[in-house]
C-alpha positions as CSV (number, residue, x, y, z in Angstrom):
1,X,0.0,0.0,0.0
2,X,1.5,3.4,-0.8
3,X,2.2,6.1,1.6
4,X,2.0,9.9,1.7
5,X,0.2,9.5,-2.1
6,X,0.1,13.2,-3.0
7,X,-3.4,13.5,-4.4
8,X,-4.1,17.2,-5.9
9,X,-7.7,18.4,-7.1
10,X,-6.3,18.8,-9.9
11,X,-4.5,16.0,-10.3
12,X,-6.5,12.9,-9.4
13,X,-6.5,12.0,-12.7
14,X,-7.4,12.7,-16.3
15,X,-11.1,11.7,-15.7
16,X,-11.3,14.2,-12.8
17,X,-11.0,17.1,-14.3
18,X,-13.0,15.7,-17.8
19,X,-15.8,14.7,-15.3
20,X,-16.0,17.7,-12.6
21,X,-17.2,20.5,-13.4
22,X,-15.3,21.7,-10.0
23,X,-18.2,21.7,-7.5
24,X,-21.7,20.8,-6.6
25,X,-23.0,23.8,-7.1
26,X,-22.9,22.9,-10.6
27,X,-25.1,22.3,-14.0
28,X,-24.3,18.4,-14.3
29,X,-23.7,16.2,-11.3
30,X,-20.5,14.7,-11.2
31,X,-20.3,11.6,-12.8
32,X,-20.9,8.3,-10.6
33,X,-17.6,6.6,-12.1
34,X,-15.6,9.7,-10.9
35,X,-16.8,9.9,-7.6
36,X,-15.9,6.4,-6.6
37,X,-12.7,7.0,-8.3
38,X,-12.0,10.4,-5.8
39,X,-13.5,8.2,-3.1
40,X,-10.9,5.6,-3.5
41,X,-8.0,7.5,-3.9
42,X,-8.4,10.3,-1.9
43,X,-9.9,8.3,1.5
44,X,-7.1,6.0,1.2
45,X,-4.3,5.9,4.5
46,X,-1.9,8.7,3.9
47,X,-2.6,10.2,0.9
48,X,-2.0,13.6,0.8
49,X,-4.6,16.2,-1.0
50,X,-4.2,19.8,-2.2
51,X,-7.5,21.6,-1.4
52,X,-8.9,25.0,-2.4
53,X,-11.9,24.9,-0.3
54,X,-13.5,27.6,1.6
55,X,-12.7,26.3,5.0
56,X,-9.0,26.0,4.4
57,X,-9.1,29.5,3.1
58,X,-10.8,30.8,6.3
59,X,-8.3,29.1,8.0
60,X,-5.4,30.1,6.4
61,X,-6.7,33.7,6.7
62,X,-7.2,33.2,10.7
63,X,-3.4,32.6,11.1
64,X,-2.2,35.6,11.9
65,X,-5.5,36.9,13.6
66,X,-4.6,36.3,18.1
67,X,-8.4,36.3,18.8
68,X,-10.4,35.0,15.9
69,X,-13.8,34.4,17.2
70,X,-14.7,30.5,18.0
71,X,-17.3,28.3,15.6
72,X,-19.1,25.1,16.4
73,X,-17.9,22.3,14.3
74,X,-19.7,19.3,16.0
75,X,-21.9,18.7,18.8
76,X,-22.5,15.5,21.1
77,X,-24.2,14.3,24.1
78,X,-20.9,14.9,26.0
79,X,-20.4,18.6,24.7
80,X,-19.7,21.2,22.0
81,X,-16.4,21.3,19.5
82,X,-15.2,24.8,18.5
83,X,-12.6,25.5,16.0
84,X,-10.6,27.7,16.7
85,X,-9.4,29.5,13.3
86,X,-6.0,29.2,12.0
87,X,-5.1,27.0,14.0
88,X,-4.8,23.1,14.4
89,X,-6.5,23.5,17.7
90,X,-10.4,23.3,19.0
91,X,-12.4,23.8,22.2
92,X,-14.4,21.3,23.6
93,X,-17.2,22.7,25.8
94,X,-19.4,20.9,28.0
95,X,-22.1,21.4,30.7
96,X,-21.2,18.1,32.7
97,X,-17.9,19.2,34.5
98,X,-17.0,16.0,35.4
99,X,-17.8,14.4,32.5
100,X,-15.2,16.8,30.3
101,X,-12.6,16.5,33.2
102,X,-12.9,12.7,32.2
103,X,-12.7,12.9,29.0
104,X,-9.5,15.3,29.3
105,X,-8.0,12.7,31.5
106,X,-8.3,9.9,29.6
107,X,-7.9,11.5,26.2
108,X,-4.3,12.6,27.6
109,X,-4.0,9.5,29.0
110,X,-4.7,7.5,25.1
111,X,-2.4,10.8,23.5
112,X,0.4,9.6,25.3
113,X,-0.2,5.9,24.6
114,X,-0.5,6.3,21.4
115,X,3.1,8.7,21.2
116,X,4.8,6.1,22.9
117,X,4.0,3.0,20.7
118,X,2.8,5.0,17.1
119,X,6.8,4.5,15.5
120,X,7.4,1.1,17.1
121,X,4.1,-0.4,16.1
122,X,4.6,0.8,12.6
123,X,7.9,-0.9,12.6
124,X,6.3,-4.2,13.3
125,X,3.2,-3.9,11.1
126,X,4.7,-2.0,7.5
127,X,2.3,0.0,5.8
128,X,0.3,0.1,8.8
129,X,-0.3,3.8,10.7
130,X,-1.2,4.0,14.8
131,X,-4.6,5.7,14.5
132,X,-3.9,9.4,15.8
133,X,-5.3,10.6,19.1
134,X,-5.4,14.1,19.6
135,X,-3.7,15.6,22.4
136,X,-5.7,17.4,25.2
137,X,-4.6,20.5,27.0
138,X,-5.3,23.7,29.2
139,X,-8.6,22.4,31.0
140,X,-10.5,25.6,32.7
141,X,-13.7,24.3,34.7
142,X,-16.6,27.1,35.4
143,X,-15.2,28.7,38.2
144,X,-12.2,29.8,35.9
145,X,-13.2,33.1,36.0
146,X,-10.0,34.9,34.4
147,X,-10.4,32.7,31.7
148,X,-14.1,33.1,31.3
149,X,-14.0,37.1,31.2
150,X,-11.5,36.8,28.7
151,X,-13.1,34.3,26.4
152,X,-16.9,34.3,26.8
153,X,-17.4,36.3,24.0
154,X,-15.7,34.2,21.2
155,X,-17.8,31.8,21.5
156,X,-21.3,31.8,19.3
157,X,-24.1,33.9,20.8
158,X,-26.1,30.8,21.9
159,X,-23.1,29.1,23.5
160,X,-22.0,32.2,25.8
161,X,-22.3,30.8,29.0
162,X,-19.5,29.5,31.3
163,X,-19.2,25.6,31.2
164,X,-16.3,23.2,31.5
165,X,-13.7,23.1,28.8
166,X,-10.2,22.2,27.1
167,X,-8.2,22.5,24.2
168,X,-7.4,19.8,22.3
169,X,-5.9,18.9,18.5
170,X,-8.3,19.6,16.1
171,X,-9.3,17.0,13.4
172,X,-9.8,18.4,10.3
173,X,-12.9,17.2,7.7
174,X,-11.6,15.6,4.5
175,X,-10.9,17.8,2.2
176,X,-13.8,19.5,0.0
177,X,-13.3,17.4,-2.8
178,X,-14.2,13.9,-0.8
179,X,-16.9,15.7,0.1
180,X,-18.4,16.4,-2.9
181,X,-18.3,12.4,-3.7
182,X,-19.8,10.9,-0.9
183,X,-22.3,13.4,-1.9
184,X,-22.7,12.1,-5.1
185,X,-22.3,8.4,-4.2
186,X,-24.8,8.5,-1.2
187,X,-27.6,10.9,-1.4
188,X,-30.6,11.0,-4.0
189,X,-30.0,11.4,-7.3
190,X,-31.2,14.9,-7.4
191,X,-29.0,18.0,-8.6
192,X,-31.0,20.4,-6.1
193,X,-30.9,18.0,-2.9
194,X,-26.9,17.4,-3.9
195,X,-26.6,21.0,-4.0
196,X,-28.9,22.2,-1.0
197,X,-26.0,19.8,1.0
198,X,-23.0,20.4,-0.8
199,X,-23.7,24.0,0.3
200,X,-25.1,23.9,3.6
201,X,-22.5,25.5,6.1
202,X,-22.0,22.2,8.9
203,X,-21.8,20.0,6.2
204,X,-18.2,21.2,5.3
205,X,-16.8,19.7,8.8
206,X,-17.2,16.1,7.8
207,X,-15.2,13.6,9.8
208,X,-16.7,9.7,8.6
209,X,-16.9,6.9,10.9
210,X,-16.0,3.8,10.1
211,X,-18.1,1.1,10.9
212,X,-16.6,-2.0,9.9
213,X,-19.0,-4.6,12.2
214,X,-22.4,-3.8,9.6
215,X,-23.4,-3.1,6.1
216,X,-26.0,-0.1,5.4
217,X,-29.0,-1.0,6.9
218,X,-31.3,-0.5,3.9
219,X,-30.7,0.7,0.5
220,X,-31.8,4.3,1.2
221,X,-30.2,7.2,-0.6
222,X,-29.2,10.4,2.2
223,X,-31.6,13.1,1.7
224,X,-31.6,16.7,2.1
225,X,-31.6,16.7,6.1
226,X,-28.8,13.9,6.1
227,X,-25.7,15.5,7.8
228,X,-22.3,14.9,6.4
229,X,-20.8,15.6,10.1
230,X,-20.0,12.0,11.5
231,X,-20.6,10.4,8.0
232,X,-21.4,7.0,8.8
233,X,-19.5,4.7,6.5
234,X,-20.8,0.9,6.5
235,X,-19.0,-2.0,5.4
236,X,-20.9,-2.7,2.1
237,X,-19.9,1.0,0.9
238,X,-16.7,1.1,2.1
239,X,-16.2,-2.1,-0.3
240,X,-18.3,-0.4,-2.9
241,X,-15.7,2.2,-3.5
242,X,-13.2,0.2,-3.6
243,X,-11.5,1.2,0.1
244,X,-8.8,-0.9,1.5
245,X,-10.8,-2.0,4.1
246,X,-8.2,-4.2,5.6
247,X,-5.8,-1.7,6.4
248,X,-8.2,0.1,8.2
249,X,-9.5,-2.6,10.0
250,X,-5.7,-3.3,10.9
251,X,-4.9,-0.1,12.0
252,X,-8.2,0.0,14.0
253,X,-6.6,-3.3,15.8
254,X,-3.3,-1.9,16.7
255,X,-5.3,1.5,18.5
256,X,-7.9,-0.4,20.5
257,X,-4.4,-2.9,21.2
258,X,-3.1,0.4,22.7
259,X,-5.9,1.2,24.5
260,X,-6.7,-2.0,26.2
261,X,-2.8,-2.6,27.4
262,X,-1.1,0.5,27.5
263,X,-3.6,3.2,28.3
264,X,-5.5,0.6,30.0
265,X,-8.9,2.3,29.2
266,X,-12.3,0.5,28.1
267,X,-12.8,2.3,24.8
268,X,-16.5,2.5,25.7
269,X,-18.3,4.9,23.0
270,X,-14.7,5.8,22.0
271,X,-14.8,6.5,18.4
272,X,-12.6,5.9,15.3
273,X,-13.1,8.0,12.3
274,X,-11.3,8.9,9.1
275,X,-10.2,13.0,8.9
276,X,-7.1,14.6,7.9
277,X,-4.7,16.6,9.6
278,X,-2.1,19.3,8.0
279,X,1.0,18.0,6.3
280,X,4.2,19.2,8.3
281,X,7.4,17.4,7.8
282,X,9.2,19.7,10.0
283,X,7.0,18.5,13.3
284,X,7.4,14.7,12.2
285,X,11.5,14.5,11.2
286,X,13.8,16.5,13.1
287,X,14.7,19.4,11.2
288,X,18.4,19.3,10.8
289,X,19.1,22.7,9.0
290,X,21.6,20.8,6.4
291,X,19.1,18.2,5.9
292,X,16.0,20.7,5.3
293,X,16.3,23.7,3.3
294,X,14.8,27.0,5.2
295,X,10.8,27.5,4.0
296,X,9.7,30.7,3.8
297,X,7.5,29.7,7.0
298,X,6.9,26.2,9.2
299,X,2.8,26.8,9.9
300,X,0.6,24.7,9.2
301,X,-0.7,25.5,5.3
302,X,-4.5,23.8,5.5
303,X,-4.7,23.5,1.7
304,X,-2.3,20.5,2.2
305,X,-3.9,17.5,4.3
306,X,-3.0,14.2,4.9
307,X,-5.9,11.7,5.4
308,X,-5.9,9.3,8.3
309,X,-7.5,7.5,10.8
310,X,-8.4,9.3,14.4
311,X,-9.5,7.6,18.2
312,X,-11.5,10.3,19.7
313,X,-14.2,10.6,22.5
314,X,-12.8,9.2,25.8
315,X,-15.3,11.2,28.4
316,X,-18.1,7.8,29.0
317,X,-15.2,5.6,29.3
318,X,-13.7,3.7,32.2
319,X,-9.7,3.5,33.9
320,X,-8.8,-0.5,33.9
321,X,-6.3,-1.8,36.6
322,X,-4.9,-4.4,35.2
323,X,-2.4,-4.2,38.5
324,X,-5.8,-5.2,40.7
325,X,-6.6,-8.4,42.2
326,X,-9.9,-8.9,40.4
327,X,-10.1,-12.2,38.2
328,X,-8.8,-11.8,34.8
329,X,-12.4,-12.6,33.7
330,X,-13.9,-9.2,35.5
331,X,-11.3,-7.0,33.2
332,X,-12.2,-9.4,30.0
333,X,-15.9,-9.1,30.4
334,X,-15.0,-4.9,30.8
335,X,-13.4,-4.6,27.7
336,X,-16.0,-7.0,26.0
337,X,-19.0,-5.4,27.0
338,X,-17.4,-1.4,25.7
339,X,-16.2,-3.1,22.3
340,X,-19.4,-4.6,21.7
341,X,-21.6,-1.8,23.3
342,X,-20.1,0.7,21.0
343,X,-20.9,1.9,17.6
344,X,-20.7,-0.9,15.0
345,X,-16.4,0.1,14.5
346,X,-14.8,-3.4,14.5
347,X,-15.5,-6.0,12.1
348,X,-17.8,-8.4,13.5
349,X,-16.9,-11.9,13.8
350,X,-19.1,-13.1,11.7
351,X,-20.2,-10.3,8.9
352,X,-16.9,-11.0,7.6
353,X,-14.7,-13.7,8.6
354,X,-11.6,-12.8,6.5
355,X,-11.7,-8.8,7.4
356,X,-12.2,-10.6,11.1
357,X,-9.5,-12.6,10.8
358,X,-7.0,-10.0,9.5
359,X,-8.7,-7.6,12.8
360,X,-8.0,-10.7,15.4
361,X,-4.5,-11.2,14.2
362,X,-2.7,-7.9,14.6
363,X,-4.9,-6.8,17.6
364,X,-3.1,-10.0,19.3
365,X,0.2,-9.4,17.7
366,X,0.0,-5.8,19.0
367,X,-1.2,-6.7,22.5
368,X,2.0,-9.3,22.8
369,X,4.1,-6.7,21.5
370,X,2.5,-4.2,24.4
371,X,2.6,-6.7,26.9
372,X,5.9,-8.0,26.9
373,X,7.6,-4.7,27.7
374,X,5.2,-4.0,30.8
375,X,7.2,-7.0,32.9
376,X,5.3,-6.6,36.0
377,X,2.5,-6.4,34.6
378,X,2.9,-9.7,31.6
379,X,2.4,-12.6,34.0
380,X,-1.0,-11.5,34.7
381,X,-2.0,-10.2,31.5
382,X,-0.1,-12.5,28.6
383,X,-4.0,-14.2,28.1
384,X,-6.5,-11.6,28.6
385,X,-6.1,-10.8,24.6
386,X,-6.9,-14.3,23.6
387,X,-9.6,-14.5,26.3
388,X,-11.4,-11.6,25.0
389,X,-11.1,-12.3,21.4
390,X,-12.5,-15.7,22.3
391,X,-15.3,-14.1,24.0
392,X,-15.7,-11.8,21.4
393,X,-16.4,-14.5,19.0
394,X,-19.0,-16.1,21.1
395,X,-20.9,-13.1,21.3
396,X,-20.3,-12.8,17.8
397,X,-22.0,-16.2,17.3
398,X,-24.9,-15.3,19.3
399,X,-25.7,-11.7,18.1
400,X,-25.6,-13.5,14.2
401,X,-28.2,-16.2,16.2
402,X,-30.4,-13.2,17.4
403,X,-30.4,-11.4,14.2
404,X,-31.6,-14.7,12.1
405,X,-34.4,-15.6,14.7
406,X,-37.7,-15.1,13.4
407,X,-40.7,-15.2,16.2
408,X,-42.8,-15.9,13.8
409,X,-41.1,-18.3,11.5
410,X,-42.8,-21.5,11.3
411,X,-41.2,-25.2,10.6
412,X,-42.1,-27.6,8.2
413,X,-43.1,-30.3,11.0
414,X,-45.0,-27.4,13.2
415,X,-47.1,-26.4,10.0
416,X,-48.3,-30.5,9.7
417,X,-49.2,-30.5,13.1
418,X,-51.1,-27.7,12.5
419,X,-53.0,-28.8,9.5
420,X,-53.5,-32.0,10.7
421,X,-55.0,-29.9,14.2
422,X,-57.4,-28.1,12.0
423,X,-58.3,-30.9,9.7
424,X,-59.4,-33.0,13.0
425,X,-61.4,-29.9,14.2
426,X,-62.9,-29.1,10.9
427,X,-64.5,-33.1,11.2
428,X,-65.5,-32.5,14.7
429,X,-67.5,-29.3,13.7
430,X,-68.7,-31.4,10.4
431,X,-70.1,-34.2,12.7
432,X,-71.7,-31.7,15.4
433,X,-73.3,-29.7,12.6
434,X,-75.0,-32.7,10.9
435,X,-76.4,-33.8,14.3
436,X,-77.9,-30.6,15.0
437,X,-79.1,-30.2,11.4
438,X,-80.5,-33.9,11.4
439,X,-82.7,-33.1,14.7
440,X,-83.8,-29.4,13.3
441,X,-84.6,-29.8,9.8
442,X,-87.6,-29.5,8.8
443,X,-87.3,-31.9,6.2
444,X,-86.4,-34.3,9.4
445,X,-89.8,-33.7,10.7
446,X,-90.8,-34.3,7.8
């Protein structure tokens, strides 16, 4: 699988620019070919895209501006998301203090888990990228009141009110011209609906989730209403467009690996989605000045993103001690209960037994690679990975049980018995009835 493919809007390819007419706001819609082409080569891991979209213009502008005013880019039962313009940073806001200190906590907690295995993971799985976590910082609760005076009016009119919050790494949406395909791929067939949603103002922060574990539950096109924020992706379409799906699904093994045995959290309701992030080789090498010649400036340049996979949302779940003396099966059935609880992510055992397989492999190669450096902690642990990916595949079995049943599905032998049944009353109803009509007839009396 290539890396770091540098895919430009200009430059997908040959049909690209025959077949777009630039944007949805157009006078054809983009052609269905085309879109799964963009789809396919601009989703996939670490390819890099050139965009000219409004939103990386805004943000591009708010560089140099100390005190750009704040806009909501996502909301959730746990809080709001701000951006904060011109920079790679957000807010998250949330009216549950404790909730947002949690998910501070823990999201540092996964940030530094992730930083400490990202590079040696990769070494031992080529090709294959630690899904990013973004990195939490500066928590103010809503007694901060310096901070409140200060800031309160950034925010939108509606969310001006002191609350909990902390800045954290923002995730940027793929780039504009991803979103005009899944547009074109996944809502009605209609140039005014495509347009009303290519245009509408939210729909510009998309972030997709994966969900690997189920296909689309019904064949229904998105309609005007459908938000593009949290896209949900199912397994079927992923495959439709041609996505390396296995990749994903590999790189979604080696995260939850590092949450389970590093960061030693649940992952319960965490999420994994596909966004991008801005394209800096100076913050990823080290910048030897003989090595790298000097740029006319190091900031971020949003134009230039680089997709990838993200682990975000940490504030419903729960700290594991894996030091305790509780039996091993208490911590398996914990981390069972949050990986099947959550948003279809993983691959299901069963959906698909060969994306499964490839998802059961590296998440135990990843957790023995874990393990095995945390000494003290190895004796105890070496199994729990194959005990819960053995649990995992019972409930697997069972939940493919529960989705087959039919209540009201009937057997072959059942519907005999029930014919014969009838047939026996029907002659019982026959005899009475002649009876009866034997002593009442008139003809009878006759």
């Amino acid at each position: 699988m290539s890396q770091n493919k540098d895919i430009s809007e200009e430059s997908t390819s040959t049909t690209l620019s025959e077949g777009l007419t630039r944007s949805l706001v157009l006078k054809q819609l983009l052609d269905k070919q085309v879109a799964t082409d963009i789809l396919k080569r601009t989703l996939s891991v670490g390819s890099v895209q050139s965009t000219a979209s409004s939103s990386a213009e805004w943000m591009n502008a708010g560089r140099f501006d100390n005190r750009p005013d704040l806009r909501d880019i996502g909301r959730g039962s746990c809080g709001s998301v701000f951006e904060i313009p011109g920079t790679t940073q957000a807010i998250k806001k949330g009216a549950n203090a404790d909730s947002i200190w949690t998910d501070f906590c823990l999201t540092n907690c996964a940030y530094n888990s992730y930083l400490s295995w990202a590079r040696l993971l990769a070494e031992n799985f080529p090709g294959r990228r630690t899904p990013r976590v973004p990195r939490a910082r500066h928590f103010h609760g809503p007694e901060a009141h310096e901070f409140w005076t200060a800031s309160i009016s950034r925010f939108p009119k509606e969310d001006q009110t002191t609350a909990a919050v902390f800045y954290l790494d923002r995730i940027l949406p793929v780039p504009s011209l991803t979103r005009e395909a899944l547009i074109r791929q996944f809502y009605q067939d209609d140039k005014q609906v495509q347009h009303d949603v290519h245009i509408h103002p939210p729909n510009k922060d998309c972030l997709i989730r994966v969900y690997f574990g189920e296909n689309k539950p019904d064949a229904t096109l998105y309609g005007p209403t459908d938000s593009l924020r949290n896209f949900p992706l199912y397994l079927d379409q992923a495959k439709m467009i041609g996505l390396n799906v296995n990749a994903y699904a590999e790189e979604m093994a080696m995260g939850l690996a590092i949450l389970h045995w590093q960061a030693q959290i649940d992952a319960q309701d965490t999420e994994f989605v596909i966004g991008s992030s801005t394209v800096n080789p100076f913050a990823a090498q080290r910048p030897y000045p003989t090595i790298f010649k000097r740029p006319v400036s190091s900031m971020d340049n949003f134009s230039r993103r680089e997709t990838q996979m993200w682990m975000l949302d940490f504030d419903k779940c729960s700290a594991v001690d894996l030091h305790s003396k509780n039996p091993s099966s208490d911590i398996v059935q914990k981390y069972l209960v949050a990986v099947t609880g959550n948003d279809p992510y993983f691959p299901h055992p069963r959906r698909d037994p060969d994306l499964w397989q490839r998802f059961r492999k590296v998440y135990l190669q990843a957790s023995e690679i874990i393990i095995t450096t945390r000494q003290q902690l190895k004796p105890r642990v070496a199994k729990l990975p194959a005990m819960l990916i053995k649990q995992w595949e019972l409930w697997g079995d069972e939940n493919m049980a529960a989705e087959e049943f039919d209540p009201f599905e009937r057997n072959p032998g059942q519907e005999e018995e029930e014919e014969e049944e009838d047939g026996d009353d029907s002659e019982s109803e026959v005899d009475d009835g002649e009876g009866d009509h034997g002593e009442d007839s008139p003809e009878s009396d006759a």
